[in-house]
Residue, then its C-alpha position, 0 to 999 in steps of 0.5 A: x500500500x502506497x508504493x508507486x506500484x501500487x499507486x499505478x495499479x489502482x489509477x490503472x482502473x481508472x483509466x480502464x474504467x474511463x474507456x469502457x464509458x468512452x465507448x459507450x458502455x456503463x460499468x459496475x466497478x468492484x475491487x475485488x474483495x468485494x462480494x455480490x449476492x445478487x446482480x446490482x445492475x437492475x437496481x443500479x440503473x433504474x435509481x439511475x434513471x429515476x434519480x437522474x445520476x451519472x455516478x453512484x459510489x458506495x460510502x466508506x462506513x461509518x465515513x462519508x468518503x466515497x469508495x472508489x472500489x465500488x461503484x455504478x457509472x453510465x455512459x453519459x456525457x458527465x460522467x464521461x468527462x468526470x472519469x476522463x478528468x480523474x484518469x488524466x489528473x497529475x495526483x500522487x497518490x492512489x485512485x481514491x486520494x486522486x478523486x478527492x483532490x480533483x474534486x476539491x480543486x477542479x470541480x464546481x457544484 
């Protein structure tokens, strides 16, 4: 944990993930430890579709943070851009450091 290799392997997803959506397809990303019972896509996209998100991320709990190891993304023109600007961002740290700084220093609400 922490080591360059290590800091490449988790922005290696990122960049993975940026291309599935740039081609048009939506992702369920999961680290993997992590577990499913039961298909999450129905339920992921219809609260997508019904609440209007581009993004769904799991919370770290009892934390607020987002776990960017498991999350729901659409193909939309946002998260596209979203995904392309985290992939493409000079952080040094992990992939999950390197959202919360995109975040807090590129984007506006």
């Amino acid at each position: 944990y922490g080591s360059a290799g290590y800091r490449s392997a988790t922005l290696s997803k990122v960049v993975a993930a940026a291309t599935i959506l740039e081609v048009g397809y939506d992702l369920v990303l999961l680290d993997v430890d992590v577990a499913l019972y039961r298909d999450p896509r129905p339920f992921l996209a219809e609260r997508a579709a019904r609440l209007a998100l581009d993004l769904q991320f799991q919370l770290n709990f009892p934390r607020k943070d987002l776990n960017t190891g498991v999350y729901y993304a659409r193909s939309t023109p946002a998260a596209r851009r979203l995904m392309f600007m985290w992939a493409t961002y000079n952080g040094t740290s992990d992939d999950q450091a390197s959202l919360y700084a995109l975040i807090r220093h590129e984007c506006s609400f």
